[in-house]
N, C-alpha and C positions, 0 to 999 in steps of 0.2 A: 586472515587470508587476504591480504592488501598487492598482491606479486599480482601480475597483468593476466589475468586470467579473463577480461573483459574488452581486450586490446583488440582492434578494428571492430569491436559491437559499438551499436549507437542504439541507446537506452530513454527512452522514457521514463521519468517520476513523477505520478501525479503528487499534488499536496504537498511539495518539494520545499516551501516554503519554511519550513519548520519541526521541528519532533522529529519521529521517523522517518519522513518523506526526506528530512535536510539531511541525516545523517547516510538514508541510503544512498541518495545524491554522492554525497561527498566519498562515499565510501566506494562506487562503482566509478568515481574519476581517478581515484587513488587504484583503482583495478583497469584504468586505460579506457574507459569505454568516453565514447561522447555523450553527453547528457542532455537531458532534455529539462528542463526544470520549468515544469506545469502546475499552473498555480494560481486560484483568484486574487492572491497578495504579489500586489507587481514589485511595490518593495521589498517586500522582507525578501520574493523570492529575485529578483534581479542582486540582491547583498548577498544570496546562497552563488550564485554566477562569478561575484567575484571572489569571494574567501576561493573556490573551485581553483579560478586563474590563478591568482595568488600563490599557489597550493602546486603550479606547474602543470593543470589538467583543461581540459575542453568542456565548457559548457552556455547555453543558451538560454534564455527563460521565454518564455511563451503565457500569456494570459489565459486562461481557460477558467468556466464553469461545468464541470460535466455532467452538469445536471441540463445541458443546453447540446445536442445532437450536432447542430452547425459548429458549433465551437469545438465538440471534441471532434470531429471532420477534420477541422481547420487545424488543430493539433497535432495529430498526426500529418499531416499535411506538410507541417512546420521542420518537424522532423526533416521530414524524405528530401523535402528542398534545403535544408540545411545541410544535413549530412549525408544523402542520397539513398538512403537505405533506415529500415529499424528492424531491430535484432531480438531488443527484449523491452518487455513494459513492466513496471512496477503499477498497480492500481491502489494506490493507498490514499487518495483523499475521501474526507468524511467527515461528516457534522460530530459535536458534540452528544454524547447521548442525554436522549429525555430523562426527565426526573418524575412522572407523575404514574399513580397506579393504574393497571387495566382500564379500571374504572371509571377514572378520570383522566382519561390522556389526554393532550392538547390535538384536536385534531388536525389546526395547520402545523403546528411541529411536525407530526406524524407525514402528512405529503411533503414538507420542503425534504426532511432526513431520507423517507423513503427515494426522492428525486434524486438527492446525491448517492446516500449510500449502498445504493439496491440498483437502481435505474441509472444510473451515474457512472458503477462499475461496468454493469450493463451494455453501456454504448461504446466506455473504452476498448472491452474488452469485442464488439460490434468492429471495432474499424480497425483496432491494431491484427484484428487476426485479415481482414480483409486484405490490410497491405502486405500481412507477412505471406497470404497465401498466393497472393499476385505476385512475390517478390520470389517464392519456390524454394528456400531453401530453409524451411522452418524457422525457428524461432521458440522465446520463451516468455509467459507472461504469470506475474505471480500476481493474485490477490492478496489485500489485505483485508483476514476477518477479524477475530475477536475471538477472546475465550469466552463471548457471552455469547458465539456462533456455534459453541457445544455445550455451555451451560448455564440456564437461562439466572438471567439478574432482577432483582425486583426492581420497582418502579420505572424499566428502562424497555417497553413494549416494542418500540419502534427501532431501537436497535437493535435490539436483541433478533426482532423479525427480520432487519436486513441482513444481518451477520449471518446470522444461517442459511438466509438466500445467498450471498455472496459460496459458501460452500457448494452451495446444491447448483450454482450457475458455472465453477470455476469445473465439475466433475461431468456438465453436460460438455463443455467447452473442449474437456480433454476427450473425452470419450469422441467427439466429433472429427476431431483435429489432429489425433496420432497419428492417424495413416501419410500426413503430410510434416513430421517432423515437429509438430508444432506443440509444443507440453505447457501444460497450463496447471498450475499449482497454486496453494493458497498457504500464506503461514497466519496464526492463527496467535497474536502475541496477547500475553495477560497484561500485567499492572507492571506499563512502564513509567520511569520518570521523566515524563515530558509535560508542560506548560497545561493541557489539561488536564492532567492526573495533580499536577500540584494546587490547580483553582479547585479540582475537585474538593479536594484534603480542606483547606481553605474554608470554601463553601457550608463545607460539614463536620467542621472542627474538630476533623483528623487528627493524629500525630502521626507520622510515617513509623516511627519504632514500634507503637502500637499496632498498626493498619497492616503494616505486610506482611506480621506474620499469617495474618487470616486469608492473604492470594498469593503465600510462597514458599515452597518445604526451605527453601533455602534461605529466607526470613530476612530479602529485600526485594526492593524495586527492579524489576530489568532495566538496563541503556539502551538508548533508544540504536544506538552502537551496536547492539546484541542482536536484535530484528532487523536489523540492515546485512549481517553478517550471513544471516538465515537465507534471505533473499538471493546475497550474492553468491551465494553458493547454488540456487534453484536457477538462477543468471547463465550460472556456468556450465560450463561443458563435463565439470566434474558430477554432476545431475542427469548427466545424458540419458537415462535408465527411467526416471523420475517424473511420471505425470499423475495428475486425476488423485493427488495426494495432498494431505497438511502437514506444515510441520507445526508443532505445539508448540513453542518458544513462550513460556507460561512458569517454569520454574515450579514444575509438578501439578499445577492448580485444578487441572483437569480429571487427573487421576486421582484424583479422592473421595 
């Protein structure tokens, strides 16, 4: 679904720098929208800006931590002075998950992850709704959770706790915000092949042939292309109906 179905929107992607965040990036300037590309990597994400231009589409990069309140302020901020308006947010930045069990979890891991991934979506989801509700004419914002937001993973406490919170916050969010046009969604991707999923493998001496049949009926990886396309579609106008919902984009992982 690349045809301009996002043409006069101007979009936010947090984490834009890379994985998912880069493909949905590119995939919502291929759909006309102007972008926003938010991100604590000013290179990787200002190299996502221009592959965008290159590419024939509109986009800006912006620095943000959103674990920092003034910063994602300022982010949004960036937007509306750049391109006078914002339409839709993607909220998909996010730490790496933990590796240690209940027992032993790291507990500054646990505050920095819960800062970004929990409190992080939190504040974006705090200011983009503020400007869209100042701005009157609704708007759409999807989170990004995790299949470990419906089914919990061992040694990963602190993700697994925000992932779920990202659910239970994207359903208060809609539930508050329908009557003003304003739809808030979450998609909810499994085991895709993006740069942590392969340090993962890596790490824990994976093989991919082996590994995905145990998180996929369909016995691979998702592209990170595939949770972009999820998104764009929640983006769009063809979603018009569509709030206070996930999409599973997990290749059945959940349903078993």
């Amino acid at each position: 679904m690349t045809f301009p179905v996002l043409e006069d929107k101007v979009a936010i992607v947090t984490g834009a720098a890379m994985g998912m965040g880069k493909e949905t990036a590119k995939l919502f300037a291929e759909a006309k929208a102007k972008v926003v590309i938010a991100d604590f990597n000013e290179e990787n994400g200002r190299a996502v800006v221009e592959e965008i231009k290159a590419d024939g589409g509109e986009a800006s990069f912006v620095k943000v931590d959103i674990s920092n309140s003034n910063q994602v302020q300022a982010m949004v901020q960036f937007a509306v002075d750049t391109y006078g308006k914002l339409d839709v947010s993607v909220n998909n930045a996010a730490l790496t998950p933990d590796d240690r069990p209940a027992a032993e979890f790291d507990e500054d891991y646990w505050n920095r992850l819960i800062s970004v991934d929990l409190t992080g979506t939190a504040l974006c989801m705090k200011y983009e709704l503020q400007q869209m509700l100042k701005q009157g004419h609704g708007g759409s914002i999807i989170n990004i959770s995790s299949v470990s937001g419906f089914r919990p993973q061992p040694n990963n406490i602190a993700y697994v706790a925000a992932k779920h919170g990202v659910v239970g916050m994207t359903k208060v969010a809609a539930l508050e915000n329908g009557p003003h046009n304003i739809r808030v969604n979450t998609v909810a991707p499994g085991a895709i092949d993006t740069p942590m999923l392969r340090g993962a493998l890596e790490q824990f001496g994976l093989k991919e042939e082996e590994y995905a049949p145990q998180l996929s009926l369909l016995n691979r990886f998702g592209k990170p292309r595939e949770i972009a396309e999820a998104s764009l579609w929640l983006a769009s106008d063809a979603s018009s109906y569509v709030t206070g919902t996930t999409i599973h984009a997990d290749a059945g992982y959940t349903s078993r």
